[in-house]
C-alpha positions as CSV (number, residue, x, y, z in Angstrom):
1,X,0.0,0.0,0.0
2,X,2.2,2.7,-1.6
3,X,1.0,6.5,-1.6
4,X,1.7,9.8,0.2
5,X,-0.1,11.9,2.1
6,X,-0.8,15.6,0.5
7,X,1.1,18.4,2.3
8,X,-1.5,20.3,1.1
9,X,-5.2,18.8,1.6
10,X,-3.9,16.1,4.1
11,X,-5.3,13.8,2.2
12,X,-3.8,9.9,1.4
13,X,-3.1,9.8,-2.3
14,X,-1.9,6.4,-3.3
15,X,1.1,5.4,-6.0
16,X,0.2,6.8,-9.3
17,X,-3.0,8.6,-8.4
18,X,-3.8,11.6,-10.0
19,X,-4.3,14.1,-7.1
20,X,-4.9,18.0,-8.0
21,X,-6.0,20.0,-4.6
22,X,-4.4,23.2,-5.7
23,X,-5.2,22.6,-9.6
24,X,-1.7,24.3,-9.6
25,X,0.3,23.1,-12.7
26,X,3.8,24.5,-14.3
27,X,1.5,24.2,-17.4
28,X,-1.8,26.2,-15.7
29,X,1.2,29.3,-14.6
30,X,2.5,29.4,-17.9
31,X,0.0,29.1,-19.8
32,X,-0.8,33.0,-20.4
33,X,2.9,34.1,-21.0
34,X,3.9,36.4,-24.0
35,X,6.2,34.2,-27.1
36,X,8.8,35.8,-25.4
37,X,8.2,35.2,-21.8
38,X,7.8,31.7,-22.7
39,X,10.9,31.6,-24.2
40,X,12.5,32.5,-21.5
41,X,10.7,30.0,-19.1
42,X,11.8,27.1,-21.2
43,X,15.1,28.4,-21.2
44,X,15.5,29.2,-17.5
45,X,14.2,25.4,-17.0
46,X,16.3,23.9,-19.4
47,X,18.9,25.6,-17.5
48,X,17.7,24.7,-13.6
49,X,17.5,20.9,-14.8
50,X,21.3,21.0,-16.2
51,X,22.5,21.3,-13.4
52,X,21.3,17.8,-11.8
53,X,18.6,15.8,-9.8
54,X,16.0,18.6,-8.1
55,X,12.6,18.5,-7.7
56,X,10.2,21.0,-9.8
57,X,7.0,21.7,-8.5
58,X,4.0,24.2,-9.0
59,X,3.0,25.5,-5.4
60,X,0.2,28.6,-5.7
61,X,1.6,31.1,-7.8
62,X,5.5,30.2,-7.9
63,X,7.5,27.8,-9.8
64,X,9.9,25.8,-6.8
65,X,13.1,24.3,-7.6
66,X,14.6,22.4,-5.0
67,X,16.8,20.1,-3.9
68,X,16.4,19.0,-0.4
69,X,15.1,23.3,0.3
70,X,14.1,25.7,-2.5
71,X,17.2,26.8,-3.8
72,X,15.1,29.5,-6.4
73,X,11.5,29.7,-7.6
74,X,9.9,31.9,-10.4
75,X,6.2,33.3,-10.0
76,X,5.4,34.1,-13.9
77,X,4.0,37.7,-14.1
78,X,2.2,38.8,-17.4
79,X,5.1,41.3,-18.3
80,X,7.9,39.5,-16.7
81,X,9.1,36.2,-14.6
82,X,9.8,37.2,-11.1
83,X,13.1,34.6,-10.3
84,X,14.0,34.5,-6.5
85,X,17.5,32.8,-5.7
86,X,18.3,31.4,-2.4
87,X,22.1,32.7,-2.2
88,X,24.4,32.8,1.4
89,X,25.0,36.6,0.6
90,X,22.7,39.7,-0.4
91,X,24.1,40.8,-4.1
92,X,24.2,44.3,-5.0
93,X,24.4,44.1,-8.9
94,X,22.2,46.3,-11.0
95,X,20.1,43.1,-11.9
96,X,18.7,42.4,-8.8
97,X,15.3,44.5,-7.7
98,X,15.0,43.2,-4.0
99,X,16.4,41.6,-1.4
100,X,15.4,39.5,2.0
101,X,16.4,37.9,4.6
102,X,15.6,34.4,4.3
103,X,17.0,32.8,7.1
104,X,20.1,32.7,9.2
105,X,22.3,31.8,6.4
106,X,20.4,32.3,3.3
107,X,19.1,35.9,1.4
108,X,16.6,35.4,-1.5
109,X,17.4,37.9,-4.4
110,X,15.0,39.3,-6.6
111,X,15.6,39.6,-10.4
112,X,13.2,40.5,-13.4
113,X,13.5,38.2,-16.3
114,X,11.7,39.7,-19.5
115,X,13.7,37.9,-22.2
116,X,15.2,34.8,-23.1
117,X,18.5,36.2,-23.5
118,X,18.4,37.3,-20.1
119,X,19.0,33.9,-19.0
120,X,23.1,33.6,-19.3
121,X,25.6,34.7,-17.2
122,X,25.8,35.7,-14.6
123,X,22.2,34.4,-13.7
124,X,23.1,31.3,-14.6
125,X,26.3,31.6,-12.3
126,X,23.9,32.8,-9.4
127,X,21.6,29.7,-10.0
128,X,24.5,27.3,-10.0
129,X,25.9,29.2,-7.2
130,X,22.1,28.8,-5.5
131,X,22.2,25.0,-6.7
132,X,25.4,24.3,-4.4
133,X,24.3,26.3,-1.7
134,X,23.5,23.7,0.5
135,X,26.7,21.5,0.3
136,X,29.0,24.2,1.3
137,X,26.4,25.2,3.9
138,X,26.8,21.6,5.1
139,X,30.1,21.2,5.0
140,X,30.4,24.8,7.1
141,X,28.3,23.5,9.5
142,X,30.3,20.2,10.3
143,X,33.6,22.7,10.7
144,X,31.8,24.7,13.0
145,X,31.0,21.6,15.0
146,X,34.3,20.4,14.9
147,X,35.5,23.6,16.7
148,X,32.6,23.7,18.8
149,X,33.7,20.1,20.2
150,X,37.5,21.0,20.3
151,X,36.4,24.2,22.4
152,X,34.2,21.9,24.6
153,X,37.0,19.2,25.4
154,X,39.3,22.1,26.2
155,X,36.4,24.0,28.6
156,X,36.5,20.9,30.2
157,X,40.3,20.5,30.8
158,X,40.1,24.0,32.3
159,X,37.2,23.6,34.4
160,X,38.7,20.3,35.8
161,X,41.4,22.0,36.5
162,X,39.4,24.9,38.7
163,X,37.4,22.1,40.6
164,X,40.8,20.6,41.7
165,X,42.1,24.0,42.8
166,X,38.8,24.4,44.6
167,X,38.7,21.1,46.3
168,X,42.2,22.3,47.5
169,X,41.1,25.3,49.0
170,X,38.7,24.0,50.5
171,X,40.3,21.3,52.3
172,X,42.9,24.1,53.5
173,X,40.4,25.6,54.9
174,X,38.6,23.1,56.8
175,X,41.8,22.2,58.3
176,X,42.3,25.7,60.0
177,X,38.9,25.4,61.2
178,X,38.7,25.0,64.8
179,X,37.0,21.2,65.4
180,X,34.1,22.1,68.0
C-alpha cells in the first residue's frame, strides 16, 4: 500500500493517483505568458535541470526548484518572470530589484527576467551558485561543530582543572577550622 499523504489537503493519495488539490500546474502558470516570456521560461528550465537531480514543483503562484530546500523559484508575471534565488549573501548588482532575509544563512534575491537572453551569465552563475548552496552550507556547518567540540573538550580540561584547585582550597580551609 504505496502512496503519500498531500502536504496540502492532508489527504492519502496512493502510487500513481492523479491528485490536484491546488489545480496548480507548471502548465496552468505558464499558460498565459507572452512568445517571449515563454521563451525565457523554457530556457531558465532547461537551465535549472542541467545542473542535476531537483525536484520541480508548481506550489500557488511560484515555480519551486529544489533540492532538499528551494534553492530559487519563479512566479510568472504577465510582463515578466519574477526569479527568486536562495544565495548565502545579499548581491548588489544592477540586476537584482530586492532583497530579503531568508534565514540565518540564506538571502533570497529578486531579479526581473523579461527575455530569453536574459537567461546567461551571470544568472546562470547565481543559479549554479544557488544549486550548491546547501553543500558548502553543510560542510560549514560540520567545521563549526568540529571547533565547537575541540572548544568543549578544552572547557573541560580547564574547568577540571578549577574544581581541583577548589577542592584544594577548601580542604585548607577546613583544616584551620577549629574542630568544635
Amino acid at each position: 500500500m504505496a502512496g503519500r499523504e498531500c502536504f496540502h489537503c492532508k489527504q492519502w493519495v496512493e502510487e500513481n493517483e492523479a491528485h490536484d488539490c491546488w489545480t496548480t500546474t507548471e502548465a496552468a502558470l505558464t499558460q498565459d505568458l507572452s512568445e517571449d516570456l515563454l521563451d525565457a521560461w523554457e530556457r531558465l528550465r532547461e537551465t535549472a535541470v542541467s545542473f542535476g537531480e531537483q525536484r520541480i514543483y508548481a506550489s500557488h503562484h511560484s515555480i519551486m526548484f529544489s533540492r532538499k530546500v528551494c534553492y530559487f523559484f519563479v512566479r510568472p508575471k504577465t510582463k515578466y518572470l519574477e526569479v527568486w534565488i536562495m544565495l548565502g549573501r545579499p548581491m548588489k548588482v544592477p540586476q537584482v530589484r530586492s532583497v530579503m532575509k531568508g534565514s540565518k544563512s540564506k538571502f533570497a534575491n529578486m531579479i526581473r527576467i523579461t527575455h530569453r537572453d536574459e537567461v546567461e551569465p551571470p544568472i546562470t552563475d547565481w543559479l549554479m551558485e544557488a544549486y550548491r548552496l546547501p553543500d558548502r552550507l553543510a560542510a560549514a556547518g560540520k567545521t563549526r561543530s568540529a571547533k565547537k567540540t575541540k572548544n568543549k573538550t578544552t572547557k573541560k580540561k580547564t574547568v577540571s582543572a578549577t574544581g581541583r584547585r577548589r577542592k584544594a582550597v577548601a580542604i585548607r580551609k577546613s583544616r584551620r577550622r577549629p574542630s568544635r
